[in-house]
TORKOL-4160 file (C-alpha; in steps of 0.2 Angstrom, whole numbers, padded with zeros to 4 digits, m for minus):
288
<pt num="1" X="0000" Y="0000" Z="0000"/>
<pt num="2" X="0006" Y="0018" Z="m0004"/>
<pt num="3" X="0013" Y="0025" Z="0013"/>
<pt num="4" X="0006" Y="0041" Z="0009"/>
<pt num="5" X="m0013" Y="0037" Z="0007"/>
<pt num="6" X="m0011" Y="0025" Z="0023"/>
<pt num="7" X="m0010" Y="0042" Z="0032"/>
<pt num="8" X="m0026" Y="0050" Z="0038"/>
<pt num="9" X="m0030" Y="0065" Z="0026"/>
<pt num="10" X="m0030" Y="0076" Z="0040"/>
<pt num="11" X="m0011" Y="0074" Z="0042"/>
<pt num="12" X="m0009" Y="0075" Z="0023"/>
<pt num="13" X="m0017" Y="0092" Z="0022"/>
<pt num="14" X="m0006" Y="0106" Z="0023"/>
<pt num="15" X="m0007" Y="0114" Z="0041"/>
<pt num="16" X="m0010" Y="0131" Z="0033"/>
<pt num="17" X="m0027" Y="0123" Z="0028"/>
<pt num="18" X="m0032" Y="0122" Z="0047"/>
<pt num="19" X="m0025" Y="0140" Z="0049"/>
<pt num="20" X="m0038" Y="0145" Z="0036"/>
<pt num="21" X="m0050" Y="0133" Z="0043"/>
<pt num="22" X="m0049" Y="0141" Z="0061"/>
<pt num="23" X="m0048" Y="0159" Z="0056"/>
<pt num="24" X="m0062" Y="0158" Z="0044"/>
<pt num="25" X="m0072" Y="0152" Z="0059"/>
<pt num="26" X="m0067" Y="0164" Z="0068"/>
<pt num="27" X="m0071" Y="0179" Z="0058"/>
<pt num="28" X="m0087" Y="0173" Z="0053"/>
<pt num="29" X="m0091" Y="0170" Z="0073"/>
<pt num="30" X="m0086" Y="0188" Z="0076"/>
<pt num="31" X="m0095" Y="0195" Z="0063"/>
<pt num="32" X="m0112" Y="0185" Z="0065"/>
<pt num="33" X="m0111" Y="0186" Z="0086"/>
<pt num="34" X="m0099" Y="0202" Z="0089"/>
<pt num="35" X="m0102" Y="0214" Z="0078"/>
<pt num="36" X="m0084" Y="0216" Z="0073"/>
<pt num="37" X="m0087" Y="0232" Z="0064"/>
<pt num="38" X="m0079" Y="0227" Z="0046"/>
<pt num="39" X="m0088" Y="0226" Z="0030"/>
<pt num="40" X="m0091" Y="0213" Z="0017"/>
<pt num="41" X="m0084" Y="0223" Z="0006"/>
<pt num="42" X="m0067" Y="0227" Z="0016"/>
<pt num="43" X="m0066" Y="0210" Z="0016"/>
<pt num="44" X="m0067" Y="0204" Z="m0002"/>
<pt num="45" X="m0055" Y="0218" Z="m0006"/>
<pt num="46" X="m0042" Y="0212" Z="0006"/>
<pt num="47" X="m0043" Y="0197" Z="m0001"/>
<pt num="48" X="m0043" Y="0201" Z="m0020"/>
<pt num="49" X="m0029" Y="0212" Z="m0016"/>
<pt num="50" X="m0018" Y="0197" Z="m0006"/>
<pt num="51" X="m0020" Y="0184" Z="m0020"/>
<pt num="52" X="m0016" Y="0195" Z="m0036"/>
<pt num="53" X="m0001" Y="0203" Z="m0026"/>
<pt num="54" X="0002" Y="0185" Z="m0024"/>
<pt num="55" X="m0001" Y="0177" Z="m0041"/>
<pt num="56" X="0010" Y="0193" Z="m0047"/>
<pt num="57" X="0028" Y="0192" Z="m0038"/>
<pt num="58" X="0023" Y="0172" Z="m0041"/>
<pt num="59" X="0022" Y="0173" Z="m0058"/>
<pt num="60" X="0036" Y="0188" Z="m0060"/>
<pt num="61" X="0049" Y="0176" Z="m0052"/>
<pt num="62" X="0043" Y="0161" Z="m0062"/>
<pt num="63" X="0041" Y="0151" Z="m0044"/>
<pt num="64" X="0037" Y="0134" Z="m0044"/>
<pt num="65" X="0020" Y="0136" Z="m0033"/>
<pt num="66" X="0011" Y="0149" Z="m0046"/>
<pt num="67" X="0002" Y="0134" Z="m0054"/>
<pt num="68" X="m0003" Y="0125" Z="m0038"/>
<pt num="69" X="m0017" Y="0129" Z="m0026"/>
<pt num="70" X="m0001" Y="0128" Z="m0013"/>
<pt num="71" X="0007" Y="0143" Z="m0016"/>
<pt num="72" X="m0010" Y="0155" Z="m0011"/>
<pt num="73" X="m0011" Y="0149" Z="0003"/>
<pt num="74" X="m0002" Y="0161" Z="0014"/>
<pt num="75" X="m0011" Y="0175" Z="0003"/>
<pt num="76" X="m0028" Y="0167" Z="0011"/>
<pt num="77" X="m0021" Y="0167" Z="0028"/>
<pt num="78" X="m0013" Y="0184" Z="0029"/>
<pt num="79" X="m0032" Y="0191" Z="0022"/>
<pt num="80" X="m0041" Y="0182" Z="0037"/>
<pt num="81" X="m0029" Y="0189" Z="0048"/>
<pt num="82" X="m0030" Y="0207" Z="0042"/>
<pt num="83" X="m0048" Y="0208" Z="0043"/>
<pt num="84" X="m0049" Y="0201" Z="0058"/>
<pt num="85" X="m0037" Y="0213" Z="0067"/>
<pt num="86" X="m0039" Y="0229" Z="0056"/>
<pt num="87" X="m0051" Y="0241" Z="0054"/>
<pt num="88" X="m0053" Y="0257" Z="0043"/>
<pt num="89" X="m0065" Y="0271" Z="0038"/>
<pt num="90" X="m0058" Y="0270" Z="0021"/>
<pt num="91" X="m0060" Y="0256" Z="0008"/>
<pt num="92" X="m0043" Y="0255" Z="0003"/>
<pt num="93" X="m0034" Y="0252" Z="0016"/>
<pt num="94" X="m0038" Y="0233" Z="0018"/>
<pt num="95" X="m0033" Y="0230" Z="m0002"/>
<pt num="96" X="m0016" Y="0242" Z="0002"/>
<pt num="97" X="m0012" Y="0233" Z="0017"/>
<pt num="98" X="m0013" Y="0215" Z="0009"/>
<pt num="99" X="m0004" Y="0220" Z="m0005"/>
<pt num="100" X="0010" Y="0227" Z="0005"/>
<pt num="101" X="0010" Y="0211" Z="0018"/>
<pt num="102" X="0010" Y="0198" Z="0003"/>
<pt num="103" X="0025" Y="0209" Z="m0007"/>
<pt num="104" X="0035" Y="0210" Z="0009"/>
<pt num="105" X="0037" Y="0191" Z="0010"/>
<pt num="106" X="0046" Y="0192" Z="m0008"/>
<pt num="107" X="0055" Y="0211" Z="m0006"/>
<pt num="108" X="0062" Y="0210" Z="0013"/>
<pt num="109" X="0071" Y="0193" Z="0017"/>
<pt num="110" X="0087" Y="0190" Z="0026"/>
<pt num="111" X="0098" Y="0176" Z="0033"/>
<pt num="112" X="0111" Y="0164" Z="0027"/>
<pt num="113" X="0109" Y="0152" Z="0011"/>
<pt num="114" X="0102" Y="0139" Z="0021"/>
<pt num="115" X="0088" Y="0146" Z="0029"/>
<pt num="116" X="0083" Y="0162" Z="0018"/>
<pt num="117" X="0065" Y="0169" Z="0021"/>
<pt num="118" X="0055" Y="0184" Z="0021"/>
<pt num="119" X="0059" Y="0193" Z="0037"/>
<pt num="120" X="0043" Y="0200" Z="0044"/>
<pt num="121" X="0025" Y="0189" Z="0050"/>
<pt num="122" X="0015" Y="0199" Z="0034"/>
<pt num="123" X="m0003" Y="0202" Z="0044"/>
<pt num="124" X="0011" Y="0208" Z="0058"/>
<pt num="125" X="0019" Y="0219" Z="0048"/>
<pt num="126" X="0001" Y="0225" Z="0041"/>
<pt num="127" X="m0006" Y="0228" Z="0056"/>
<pt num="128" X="0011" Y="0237" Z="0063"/>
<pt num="129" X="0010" Y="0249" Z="0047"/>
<pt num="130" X="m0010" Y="0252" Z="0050"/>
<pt num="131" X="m0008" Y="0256" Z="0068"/>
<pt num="132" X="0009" Y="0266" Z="0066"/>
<pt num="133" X="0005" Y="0275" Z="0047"/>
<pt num="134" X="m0011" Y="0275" Z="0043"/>
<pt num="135" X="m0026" Y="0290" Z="0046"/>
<pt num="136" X="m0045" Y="0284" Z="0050"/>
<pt num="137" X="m0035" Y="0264" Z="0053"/>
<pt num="138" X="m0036" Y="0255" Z="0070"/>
<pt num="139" X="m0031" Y="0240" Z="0078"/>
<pt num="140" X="m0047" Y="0232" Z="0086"/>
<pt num="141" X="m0039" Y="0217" Z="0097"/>
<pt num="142" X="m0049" Y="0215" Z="0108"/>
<pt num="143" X="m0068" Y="0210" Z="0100"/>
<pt num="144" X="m0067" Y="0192" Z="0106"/>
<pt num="145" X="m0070" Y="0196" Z="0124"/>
<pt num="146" X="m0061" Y="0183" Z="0136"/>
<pt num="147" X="m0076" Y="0169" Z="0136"/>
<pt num="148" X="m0069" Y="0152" Z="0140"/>
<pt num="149" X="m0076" Y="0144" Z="0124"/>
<pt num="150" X="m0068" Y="0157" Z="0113"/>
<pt num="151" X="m0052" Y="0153" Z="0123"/>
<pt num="152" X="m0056" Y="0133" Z="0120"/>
<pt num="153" X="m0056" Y="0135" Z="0101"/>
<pt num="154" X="m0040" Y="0145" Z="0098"/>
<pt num="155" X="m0030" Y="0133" Z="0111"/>
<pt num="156" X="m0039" Y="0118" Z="0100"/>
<pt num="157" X="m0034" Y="0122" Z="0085"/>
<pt num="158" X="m0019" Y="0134" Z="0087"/>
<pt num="159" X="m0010" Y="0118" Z="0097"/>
<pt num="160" X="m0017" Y="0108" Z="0082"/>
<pt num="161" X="m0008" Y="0119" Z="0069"/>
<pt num="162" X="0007" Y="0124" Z="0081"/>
<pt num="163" X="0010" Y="0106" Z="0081"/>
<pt num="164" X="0009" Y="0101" Z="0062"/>
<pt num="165" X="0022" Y="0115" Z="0060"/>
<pt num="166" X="0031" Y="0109" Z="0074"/>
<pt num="167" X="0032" Y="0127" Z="0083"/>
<pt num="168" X="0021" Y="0123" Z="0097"/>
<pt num="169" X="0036" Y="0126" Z="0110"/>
<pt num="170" X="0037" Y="0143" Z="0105"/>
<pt num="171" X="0019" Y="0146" Z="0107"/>
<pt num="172" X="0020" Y="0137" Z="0124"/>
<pt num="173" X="0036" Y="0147" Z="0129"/>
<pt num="174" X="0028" Y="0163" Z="0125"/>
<pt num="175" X="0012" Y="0160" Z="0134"/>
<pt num="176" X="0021" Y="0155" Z="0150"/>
<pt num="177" X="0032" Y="0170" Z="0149"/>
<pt num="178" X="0019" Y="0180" Z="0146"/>
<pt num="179" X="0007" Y="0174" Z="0158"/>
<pt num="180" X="0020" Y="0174" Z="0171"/>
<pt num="181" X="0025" Y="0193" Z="0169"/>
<pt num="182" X="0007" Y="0199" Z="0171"/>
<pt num="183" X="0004" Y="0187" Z="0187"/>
<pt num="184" X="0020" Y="0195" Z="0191"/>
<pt num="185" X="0014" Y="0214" Z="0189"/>
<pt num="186" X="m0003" Y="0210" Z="0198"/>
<pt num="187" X="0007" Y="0204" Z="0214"/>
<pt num="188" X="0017" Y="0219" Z="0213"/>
<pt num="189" X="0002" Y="0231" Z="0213"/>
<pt num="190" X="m0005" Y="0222" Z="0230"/>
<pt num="191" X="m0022" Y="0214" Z="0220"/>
<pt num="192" X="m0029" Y="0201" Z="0230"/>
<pt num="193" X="m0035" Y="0185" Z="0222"/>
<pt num="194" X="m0051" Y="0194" Z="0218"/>
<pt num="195" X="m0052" Y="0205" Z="0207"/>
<pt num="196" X="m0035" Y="0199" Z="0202"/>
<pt num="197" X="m0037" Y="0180" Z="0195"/>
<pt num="198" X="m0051" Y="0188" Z="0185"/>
<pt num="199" X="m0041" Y="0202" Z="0180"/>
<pt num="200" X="m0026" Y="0188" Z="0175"/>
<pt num="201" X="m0038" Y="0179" Z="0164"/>
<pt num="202" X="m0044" Y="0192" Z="0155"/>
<pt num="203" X="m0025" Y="0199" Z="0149"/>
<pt num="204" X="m0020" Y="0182" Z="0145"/>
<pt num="205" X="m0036" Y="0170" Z="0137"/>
<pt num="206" X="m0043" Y="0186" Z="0126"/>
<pt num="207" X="m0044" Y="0182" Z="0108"/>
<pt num="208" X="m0029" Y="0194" Z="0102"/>
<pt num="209" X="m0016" Y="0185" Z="0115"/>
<pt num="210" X="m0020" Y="0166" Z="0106"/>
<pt num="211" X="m0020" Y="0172" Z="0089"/>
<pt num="212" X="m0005" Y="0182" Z="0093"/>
<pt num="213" X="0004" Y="0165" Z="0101"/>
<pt num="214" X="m0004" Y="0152" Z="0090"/>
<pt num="215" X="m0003" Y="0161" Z="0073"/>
<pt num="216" X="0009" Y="0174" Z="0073"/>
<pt num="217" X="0024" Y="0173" Z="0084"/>
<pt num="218" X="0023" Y="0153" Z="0080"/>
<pt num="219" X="0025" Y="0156" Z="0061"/>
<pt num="220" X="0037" Y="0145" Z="0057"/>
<pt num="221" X="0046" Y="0156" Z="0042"/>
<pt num="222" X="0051" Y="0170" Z="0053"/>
<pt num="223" X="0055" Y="0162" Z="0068"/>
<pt num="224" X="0074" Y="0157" Z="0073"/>
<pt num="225" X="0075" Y="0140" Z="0065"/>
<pt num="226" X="0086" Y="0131" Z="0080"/>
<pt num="227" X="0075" Y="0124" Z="0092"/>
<pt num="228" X="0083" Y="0133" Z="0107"/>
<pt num="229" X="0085" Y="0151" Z="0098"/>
<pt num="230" X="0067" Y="0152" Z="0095"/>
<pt num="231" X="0061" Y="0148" Z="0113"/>
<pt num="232" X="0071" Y="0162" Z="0119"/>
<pt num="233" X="0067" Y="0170" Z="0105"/>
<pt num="234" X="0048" Y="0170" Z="0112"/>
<pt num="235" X="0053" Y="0171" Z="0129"/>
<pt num="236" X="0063" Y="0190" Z="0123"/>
<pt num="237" X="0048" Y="0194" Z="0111"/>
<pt num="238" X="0034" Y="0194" Z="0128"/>
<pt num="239" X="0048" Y="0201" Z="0137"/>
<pt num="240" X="0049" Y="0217" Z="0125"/>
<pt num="241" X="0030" Y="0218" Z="0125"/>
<pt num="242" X="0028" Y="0219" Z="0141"/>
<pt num="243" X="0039" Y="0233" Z="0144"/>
<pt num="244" X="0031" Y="0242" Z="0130"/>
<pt num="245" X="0016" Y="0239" Z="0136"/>
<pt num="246" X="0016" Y="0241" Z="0154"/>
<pt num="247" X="0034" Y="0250" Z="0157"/>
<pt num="248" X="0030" Y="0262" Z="0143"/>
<pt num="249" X="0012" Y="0263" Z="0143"/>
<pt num="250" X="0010" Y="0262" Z="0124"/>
<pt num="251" X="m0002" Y="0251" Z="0115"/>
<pt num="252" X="m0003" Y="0236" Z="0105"/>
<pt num="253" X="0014" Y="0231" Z="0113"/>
<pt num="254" X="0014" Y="0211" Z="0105"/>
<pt num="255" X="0013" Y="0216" Z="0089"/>
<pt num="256" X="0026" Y="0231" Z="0091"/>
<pt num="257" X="0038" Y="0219" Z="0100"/>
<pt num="258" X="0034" Y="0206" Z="0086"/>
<pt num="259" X="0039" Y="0216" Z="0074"/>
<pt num="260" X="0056" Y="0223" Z="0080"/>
<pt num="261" X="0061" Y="0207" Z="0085"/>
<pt num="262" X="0058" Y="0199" Z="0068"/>
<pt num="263" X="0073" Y="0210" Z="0063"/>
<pt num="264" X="0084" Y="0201" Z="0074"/>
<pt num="265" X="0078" Y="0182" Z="0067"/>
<pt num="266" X="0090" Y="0182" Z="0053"/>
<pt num="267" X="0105" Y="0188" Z="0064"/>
<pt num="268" X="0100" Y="0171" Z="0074"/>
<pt num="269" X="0100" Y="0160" Z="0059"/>
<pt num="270" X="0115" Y="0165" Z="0051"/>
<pt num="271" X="0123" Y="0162" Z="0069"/>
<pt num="272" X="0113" Y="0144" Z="0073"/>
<pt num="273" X="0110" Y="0140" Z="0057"/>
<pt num="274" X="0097" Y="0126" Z="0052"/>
<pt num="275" X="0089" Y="0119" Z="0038"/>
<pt num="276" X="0075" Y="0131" Z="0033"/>
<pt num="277" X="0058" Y="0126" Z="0036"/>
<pt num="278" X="0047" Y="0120" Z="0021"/>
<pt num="279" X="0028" Y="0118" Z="0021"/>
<pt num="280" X="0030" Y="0106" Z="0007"/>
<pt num="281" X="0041" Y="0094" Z="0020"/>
<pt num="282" X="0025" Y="0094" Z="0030"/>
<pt num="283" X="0023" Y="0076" Z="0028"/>
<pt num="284" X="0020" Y="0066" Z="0047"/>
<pt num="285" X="0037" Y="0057" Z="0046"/>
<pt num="286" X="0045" Y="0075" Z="0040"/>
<pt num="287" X="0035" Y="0088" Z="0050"/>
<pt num="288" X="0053" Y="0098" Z="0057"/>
């Protein structure tokens, strides 16, 4: 029997499918049951705009995936991630943003021979230049609320992705590092454990935290390739947030932190260096 098709087709599928999958779900849950203040239109813009940016640089560099379905995939995610986290009074910011995220993968990359790659998470990047650049454009993190079944899904199916990627110690790292700091500043401040537990849960389960930990940070092109350089590599990224966040008082301190640390990812590859990661070696007995 072939080895491949003795595999489940849920281990076959490529783990950007359940990335889709999940923030598909996801946005269609927030717009149905939370209002999330983005329009059909928006939407549909950001993602024309991601898979012709795409299918251009793809075809304009004659690159192997411009004929599979494959090689749209990060185009489809990078859309759901944008309108998810972004929003605008303007119709063109969604179609500029997804443009510019999907171009930066091909335009900015870094590192030694053996692990070259874009440098920046795209819908990171995107959402740094709306929040940072752009008039009338606002990051809206927060929309999920903190409700233990929201929490649920993103742990579910983030750890399922995480894993097939095999970055789930990054996730895991930055979470714990992250939880921990916060615990750490509520002791500080004298909170008892009421109101503080709650407050604790709130900062660490919302919505934008997970997708931050599970599909961001764990993204396994721009993180340091060696195992051990990218759990501190999580561990230094909460770190930064947290000062931003609550040392500086300024907002939106993960995806700042995230972003400034993405500049340092090939420094850490040219000095570990490893075999780049590959989606296409995503196969159960090859998943590093």
């Amino acid at each position: 029997m072939n080895q491949r098709l003795a595999v489940p087709i849920w281990q076959r599928l490529d783990a950007r499918c359940f990335q889709i999958a999940f923030l598909g779900s996801f946005l269609l849950l927030g717009a149905l049951a939370r209002d999330f203040a983005i329009t059909p239109l928006q939407v549909a813009l950001a993602f024309a705009a991601a898979l012709a940016t795409q299918a251009a640089w793809l075809w304009a560099q004659d690159l192997p995936g411009k004929n599979r379905w494959s090689g749209y995939l990060s185009a489809l995610v990078s859309s759901l991630g944008l309108s998810i986290l972004v929003r605008s009074e303007d119709l063109w910011v969604h179609p500029l943003l997804a443009a510019l995220a999907m171009s930066s993968k091909f335009v900015l990359r870094a590192g030694p021979a053996g692990c070259r790659s874009h440098v920046f998470n795209p819908v990171n990047l995107a959402a740094f230049i709306a929040w940072a650049w752009l008039p009338g454009t606002w990051l809206s993190p927060g929309q999920w609320g903190s409700e233990s079944l929201a929490a649920l899904w993103f742990i579910a199916l983030g750890g399922l992705v995480t894993q097939r990627v095999s970055r789930w110690d990054v996730s895991a790292v930055f979470l714990l590092t992250w939880g921990g700091l916060l615990a750490a500043r509520l002791v500080w401040f004298g909170y008892a454990w009421e109101p503080g537990a709650g407050m604790w849960q709130q900062q660490i389960g919302n919505g934008a935290v997970l997708l931050f930990a599970f599909f961001m940070i764990s993204d396994p092109m721009t993180t340091p390739q060696h195992p051990a350089a990218r759990r501190a590599y999580a561990a230094a990224v909460a770190l930064l947030a947290f000062v931003w966040q609550y040392g500086l008082y300024q907002p939106h301190g993960l995806i700042v932190a995230l972003c400034g640390a993405s500049l340092a990812a090939p420094l850490i590859n040219r000095h570990w260096p490893q075999a780049r990661f590959e989606w296409t070696q995503l196969t159960p007995d090859r998943a590093a």
